[in-house]
N, C-alpha and C positions, 0 to 999 in steps of 0.2 A: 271840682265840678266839671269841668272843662276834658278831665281826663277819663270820667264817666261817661261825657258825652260822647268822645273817642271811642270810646268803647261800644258803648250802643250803635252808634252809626256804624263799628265793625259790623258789628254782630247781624246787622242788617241787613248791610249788604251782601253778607254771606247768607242769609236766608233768602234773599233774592236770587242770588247766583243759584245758589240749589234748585230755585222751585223754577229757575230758568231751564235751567241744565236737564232739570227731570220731563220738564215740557217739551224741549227738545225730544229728549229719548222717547218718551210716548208717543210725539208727530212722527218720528222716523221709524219706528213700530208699527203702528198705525198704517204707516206708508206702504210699509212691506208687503208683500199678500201672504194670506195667510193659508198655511200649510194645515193639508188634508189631513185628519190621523189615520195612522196605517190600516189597510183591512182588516175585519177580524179574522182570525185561522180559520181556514174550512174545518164542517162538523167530522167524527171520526167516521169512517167507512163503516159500515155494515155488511160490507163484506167482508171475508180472511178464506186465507188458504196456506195449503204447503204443498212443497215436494220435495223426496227424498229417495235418496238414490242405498239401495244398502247391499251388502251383500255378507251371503249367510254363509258360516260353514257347519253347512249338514241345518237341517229345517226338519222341528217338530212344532207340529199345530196345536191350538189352546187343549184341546180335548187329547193330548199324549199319541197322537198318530206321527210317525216320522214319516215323513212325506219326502225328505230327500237324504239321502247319506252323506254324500257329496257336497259340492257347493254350489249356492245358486244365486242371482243378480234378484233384484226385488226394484222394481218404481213407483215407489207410493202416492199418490195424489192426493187432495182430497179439497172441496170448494164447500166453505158454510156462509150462509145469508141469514143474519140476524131481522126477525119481523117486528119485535114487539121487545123495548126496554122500559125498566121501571122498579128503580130501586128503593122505593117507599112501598109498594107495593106487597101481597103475597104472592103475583106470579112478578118474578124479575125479570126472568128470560124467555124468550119463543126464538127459536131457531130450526132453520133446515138445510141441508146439505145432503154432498155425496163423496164418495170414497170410488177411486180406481187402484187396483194391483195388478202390475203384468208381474211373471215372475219367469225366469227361463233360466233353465239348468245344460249347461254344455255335457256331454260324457260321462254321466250321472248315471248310477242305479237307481232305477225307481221301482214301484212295483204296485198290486200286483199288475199281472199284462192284462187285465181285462178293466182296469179302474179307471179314474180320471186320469192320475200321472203317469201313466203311459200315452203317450202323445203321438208326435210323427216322428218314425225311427226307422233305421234301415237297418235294427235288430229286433227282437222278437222279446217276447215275456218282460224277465226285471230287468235285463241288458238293454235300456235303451240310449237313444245319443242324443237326438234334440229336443226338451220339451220343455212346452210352453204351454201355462195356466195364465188364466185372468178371472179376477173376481168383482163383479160392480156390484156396487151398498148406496143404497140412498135413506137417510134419516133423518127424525125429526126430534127432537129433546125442550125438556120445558124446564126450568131452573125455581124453583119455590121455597118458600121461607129461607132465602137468604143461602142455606147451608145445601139443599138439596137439590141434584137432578136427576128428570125420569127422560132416556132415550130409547129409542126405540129404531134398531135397524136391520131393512129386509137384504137378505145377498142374496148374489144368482153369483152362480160358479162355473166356468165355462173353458172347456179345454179345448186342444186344436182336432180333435178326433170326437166320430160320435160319440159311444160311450167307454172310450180309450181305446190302442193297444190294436187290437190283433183284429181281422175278418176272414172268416173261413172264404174261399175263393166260390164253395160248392153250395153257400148261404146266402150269396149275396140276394141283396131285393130286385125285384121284375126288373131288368134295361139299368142297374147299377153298373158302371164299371169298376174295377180294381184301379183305384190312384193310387197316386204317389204320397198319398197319406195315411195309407192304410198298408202294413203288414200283413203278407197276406201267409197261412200257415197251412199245412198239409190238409186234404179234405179229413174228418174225423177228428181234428184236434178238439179238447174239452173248449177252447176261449175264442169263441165264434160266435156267427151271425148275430152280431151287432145291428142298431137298429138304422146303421146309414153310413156314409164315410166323407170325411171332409164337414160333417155335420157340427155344431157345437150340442155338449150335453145341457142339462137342464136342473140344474141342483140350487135347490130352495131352502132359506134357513131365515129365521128369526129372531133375533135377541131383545129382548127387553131387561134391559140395565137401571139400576136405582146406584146413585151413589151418595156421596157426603163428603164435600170440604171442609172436615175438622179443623184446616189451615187455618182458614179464617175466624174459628171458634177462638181456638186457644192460642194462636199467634206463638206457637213454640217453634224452634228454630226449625224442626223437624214435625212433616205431617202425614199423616197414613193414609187419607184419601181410602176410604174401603168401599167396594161397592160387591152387590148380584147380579148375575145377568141370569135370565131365563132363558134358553138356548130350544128353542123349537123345531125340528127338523118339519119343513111341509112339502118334500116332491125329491123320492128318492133316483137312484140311478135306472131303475129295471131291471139292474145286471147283477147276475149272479158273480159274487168275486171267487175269490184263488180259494175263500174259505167256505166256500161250500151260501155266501150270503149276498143278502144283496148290499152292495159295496152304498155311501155316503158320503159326503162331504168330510163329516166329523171323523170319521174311522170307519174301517175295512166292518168290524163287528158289532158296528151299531145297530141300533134297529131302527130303520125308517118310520118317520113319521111319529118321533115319543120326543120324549123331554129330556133333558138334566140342567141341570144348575153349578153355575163356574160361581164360587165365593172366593174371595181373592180384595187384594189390600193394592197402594205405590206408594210405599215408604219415600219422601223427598227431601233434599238436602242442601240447602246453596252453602257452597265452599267458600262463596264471597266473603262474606266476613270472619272467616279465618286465614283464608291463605291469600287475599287479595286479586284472588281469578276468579273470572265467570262459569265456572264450574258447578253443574250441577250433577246430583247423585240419586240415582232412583235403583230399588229394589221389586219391582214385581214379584207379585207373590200370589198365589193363587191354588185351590182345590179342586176339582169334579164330585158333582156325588146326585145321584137319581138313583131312582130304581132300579135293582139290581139286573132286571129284563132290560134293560136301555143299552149293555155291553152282549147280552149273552143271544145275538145273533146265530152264531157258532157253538153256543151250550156249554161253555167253557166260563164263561161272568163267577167272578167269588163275591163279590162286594159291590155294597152300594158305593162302593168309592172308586174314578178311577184314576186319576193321577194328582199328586202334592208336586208342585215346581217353585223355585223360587229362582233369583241370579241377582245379578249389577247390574246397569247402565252408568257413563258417567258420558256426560255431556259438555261442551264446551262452546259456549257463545263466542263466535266471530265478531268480535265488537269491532274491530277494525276496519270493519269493511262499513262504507257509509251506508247509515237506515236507508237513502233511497233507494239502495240495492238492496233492500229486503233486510229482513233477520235472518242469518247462518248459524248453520251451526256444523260441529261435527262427532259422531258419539260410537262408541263401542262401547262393548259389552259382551258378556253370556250367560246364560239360563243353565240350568239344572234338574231333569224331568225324573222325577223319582214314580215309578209306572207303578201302579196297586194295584191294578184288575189285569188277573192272567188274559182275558180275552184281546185287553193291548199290547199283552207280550205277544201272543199269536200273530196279531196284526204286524206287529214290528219286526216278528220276523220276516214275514214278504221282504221288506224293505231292507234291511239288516242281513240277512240270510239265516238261513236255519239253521245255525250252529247259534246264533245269538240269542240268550236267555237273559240277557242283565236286568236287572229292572232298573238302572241308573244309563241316563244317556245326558250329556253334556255337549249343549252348541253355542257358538260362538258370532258374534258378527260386527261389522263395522261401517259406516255409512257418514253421507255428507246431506244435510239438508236446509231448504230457506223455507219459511214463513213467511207474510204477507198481509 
């Protein structure tokens, strides 16, 4: 009995000691002051942006006009503000932004000399040496049922000369002088009295685009993204080109003020989960096709078709570099213009020169850009 009691009075006192011991540690807790919880993260921005520095060898535009032989610098901008999210929703997304492009070509052929890309030159016709284009886009797009967006964007296309290139000296307007931005060409030359000098042009254009994130349908490793744009032309140049027409944003023998439709796909690919790099792979792909009047400014149009392109991109995320300094990247690539309407081959020759009939022209390019 005696040895049970031992025992009990252990045990007792060990339960004492604990619920001392624990009483302590609560008093000295208790004592402590007590720590804030951390902030929560700020909400995500509703703003994003990029820029992108690239540079092209030899530029042809969506609609198969080759606009440079040579190579040219490209600075792409562009700033979007998210208004409205809501992903239970049937509208997800309201957004709006804008897009900037300078593009400047050093000792470049361009052509023709009465077009846009004839610029300020201390040569004449296609031989010119410095020019510079810019294009401003402001847009708005609305994101629905989950898979679908409709955007819609207006451009103005503006070069460093009135309406390009060349001013008969004999043409000029009432108290105009001859600057230093205007080429000035023998009295009677055909690519004259332009509507001013040092002036910017005024080229107007449309797009309404419908696309589809399949990605996020079928979650295959690879997804095609395909979308239409409806491509509107609304305020041509005035000026009669090298073909006898009046020249356009889209191509030398378009016909101002009509329509056609770019159908076209972006094949996408992360290399991540096979080769363990930030590698992404994109195929742009795309068609032309309207009314067969939409090329045949110059009376030369065969088809409602007018050019099939496809290429690469492959892309490489700068993971390296820390997110506060943006998302990098860096990416090359090149495209493939298979031209189907003779009216583009005419065109291409301006630019190309007139011994050139291929209907295959292949450009290249490579660039560095951040996101935000």
């Amino acid at each position: 009995m005696s040895r049970i009691r031992s025992s009990l009075s252990l045990l007792v006192a060990c339960v004492w000691a604990l619920g001392l011991g624990g009483t302590a540690a609560l008093a000295a807790d208790m004592a402590m002051p007590v720590k804030a919880p951390p902030p929560p993260p700020p909400p995500p921005s509703w703003w994003s942006g990029f820029i992108e520095v690239v540079y092209n060898f030899g530029q042809v535009n969506p609609q198969g006009q080759a606009v440079y032989r040579e190579g040219d610098f490209q600075i792409i901008s562009g700033l979007n503000l998210t208004l409205y999210k809501d992903k239970a929703g049937f509208i997800n997304n309201v957004s709006v932004g804008g897009i900037v492009i300078l593009d400047y070509a050093g000792q470049s052929q361009m052509g023709p000399a009465d077009s846009l890309w004839a610029s300020i030159s201390s040569g004449q016709g296609a031989n010119q040496d410095n020019n510079l284009y810019h294009i401003l886009a402001v847009d708005g797009s609305v994101t629905f049922g989950e898979y679908w967006t409709l955007t819609d964007t207006f451009f103005w296309f503006g070069g460093d000369n009135a309406n390009g290139g060349t001013t008969d000296a004999n043409n000029l307007l009432p108290g105009q002088p001859v600057g230093a931005n205007c080429a000035v060409v023998s009295a009677g030359a055909t690519n004259g009295a332009l509507l001013g000098c040092g002036m910017f042009v005024s080229w107007y254009w449309n797009e309404l685009k419908l696309s589809l994130n399949d990605g996020a349908i079928t979650h295959w490793p690879i997804s095609f993204n395909p979308y239409v744009i409806w491509v509107d032309e609304l305020f041509p140049s005035g000026q009669a080109g090298v073909l006898g027409t009046g020249t356009s944003a889209q191509c030398f023998s378009c016909n101002n003020q009509s329509t056609d439709f770019i159908i076209g796909m972006t094949p996408k690919l992360s290399l991540q989960p096979y080769l363990a790099l930030p590698i992404t792979l994109t195929a742009p792909t795309w068609f032309t096709v309207g009314p067969q009047s939409y090329w045949n400014n110059a009376g030369l149009s065969n088809s409602n078709l007018g050019i099939f392109t496809t290429g690469l991109t492959a892309s490489l995320a700068m993971t390296w570099i820390p997110a506060q300094y943006g998302h990098w990247n860096l990416k090359g690539g090149f495209q493939w213009y298979d031209i189907i309407n003779n009216a583009l081959i005419a065109d291409n020759q301006v630019t190309y020169g007139t011994s050139f009939t291929n209907r295959s022209i292949v450009t290249g390019f490579v660039g560095v850009g951040v996101g935000f």
